[in-house]
C-alpha positions in Angstrom: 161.2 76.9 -54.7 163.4 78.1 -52.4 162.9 79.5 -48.8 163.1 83.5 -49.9 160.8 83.0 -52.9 158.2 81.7 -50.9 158.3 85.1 -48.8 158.7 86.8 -51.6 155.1 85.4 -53.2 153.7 85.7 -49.4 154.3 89.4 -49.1 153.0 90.2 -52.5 149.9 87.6 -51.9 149.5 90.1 -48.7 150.2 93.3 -50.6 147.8 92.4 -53.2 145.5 91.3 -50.5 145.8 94.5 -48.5 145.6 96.6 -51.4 141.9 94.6 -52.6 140.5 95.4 -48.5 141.3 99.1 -48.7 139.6 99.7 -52.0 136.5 98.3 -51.1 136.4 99.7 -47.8 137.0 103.1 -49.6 134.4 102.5 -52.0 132.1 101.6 -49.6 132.5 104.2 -47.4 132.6 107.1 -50.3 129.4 105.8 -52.1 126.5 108.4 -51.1 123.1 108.4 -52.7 122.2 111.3 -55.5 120.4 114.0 -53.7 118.8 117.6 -54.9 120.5 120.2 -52.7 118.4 123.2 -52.4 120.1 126.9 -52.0 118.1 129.9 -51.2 120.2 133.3 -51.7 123.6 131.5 -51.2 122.5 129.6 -47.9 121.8 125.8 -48.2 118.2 125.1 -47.2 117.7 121.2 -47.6 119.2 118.4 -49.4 116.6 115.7 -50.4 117.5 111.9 -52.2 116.9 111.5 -55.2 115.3 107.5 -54.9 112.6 109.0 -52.6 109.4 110.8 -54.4 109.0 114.1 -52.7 107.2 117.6 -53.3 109.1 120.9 -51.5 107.9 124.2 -51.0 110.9 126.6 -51.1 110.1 130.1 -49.3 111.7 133.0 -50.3 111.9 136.2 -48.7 108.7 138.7 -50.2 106.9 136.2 -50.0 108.0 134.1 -53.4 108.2 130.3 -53.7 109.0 127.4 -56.0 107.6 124.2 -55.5 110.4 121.4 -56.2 109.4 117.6 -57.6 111.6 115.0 -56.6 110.2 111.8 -59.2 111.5 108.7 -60.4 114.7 109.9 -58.9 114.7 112.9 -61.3 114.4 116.8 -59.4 111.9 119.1 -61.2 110.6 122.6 -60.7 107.0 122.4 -61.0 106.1 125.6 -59.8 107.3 129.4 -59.0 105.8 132.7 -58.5 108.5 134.3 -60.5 106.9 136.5 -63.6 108.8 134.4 -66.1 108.8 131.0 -65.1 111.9 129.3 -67.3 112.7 127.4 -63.8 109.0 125.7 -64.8 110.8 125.7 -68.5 113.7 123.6 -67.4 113.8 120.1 -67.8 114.1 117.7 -64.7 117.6 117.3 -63.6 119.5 113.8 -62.1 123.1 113.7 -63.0 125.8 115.3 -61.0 126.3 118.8 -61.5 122.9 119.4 -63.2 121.2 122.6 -61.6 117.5 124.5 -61.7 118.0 128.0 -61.0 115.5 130.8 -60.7 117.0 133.6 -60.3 114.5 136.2 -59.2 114.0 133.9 -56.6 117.6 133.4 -56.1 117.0 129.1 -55.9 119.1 126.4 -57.2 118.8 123.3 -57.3 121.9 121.3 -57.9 122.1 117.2 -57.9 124.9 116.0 -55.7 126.7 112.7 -55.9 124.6 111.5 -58.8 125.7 109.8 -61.7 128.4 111.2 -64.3 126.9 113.5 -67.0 127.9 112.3 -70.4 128.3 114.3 -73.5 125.3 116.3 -74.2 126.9 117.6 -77.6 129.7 118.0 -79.9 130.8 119.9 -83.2 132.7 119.3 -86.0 
């Protein structure tokens, strides 16, 4: 091997190198927990993980509320004064971009930076 060939393997060794450290710096740093954020009438109220059990009480204005379940890292309404109660209906949420929503309350619940949502169905 001659002299430039060695640099040439050296600076790709580096390359290679440099490329490897920024990845998993990035990966690192971008990696957040799952969450549930809660939104009353457009307006963020709270954002709770996902790996830690919790039980919420969401006010609404009138006087309204819906009581939110955070289990086995899995977000659940479990409670609402609203006449209708599908919020109660819906089943727990955990993947990214799963919601809750009552909507005479005006709450959602929408999981952040959880895992991907697969396929839930297909036709033919």
């Amino acid at each position: 091997m001659k002299k430039n060939d060695l640099i040439l393997v050296g600076g790709i060794l580096l390359l290679a190198l440099a490329a490897y450290v920024g990845i998993s710096w990035y990966s690192a740093v971008s990696t957040k927990e799952a969450e549930a954020v809660v939104v009353v009438d457009g307006k963020e109220q709270g954002r709770y993980p996902l790996h830690q059990d919790a039980t919420v009480e969401i006010r609404v204005e009138g006087g309204g509320y819906n009581h939110l379940e955070i289990r086995e890292g899995a977000a659940d309404i479990v409670g609402a004064s609203c006449p209708d109660k599908l919020c109660v209906k819906q089943r727990p949420v955990d993947k990214q971009g799963e919601s809750l929503v009552c909507l005479p309350n005006r709450v959602v619940v929408e999981i952040e930076n959880g895992q991907e949502a697969g396929v839930d169905g297909t036709t033919h």
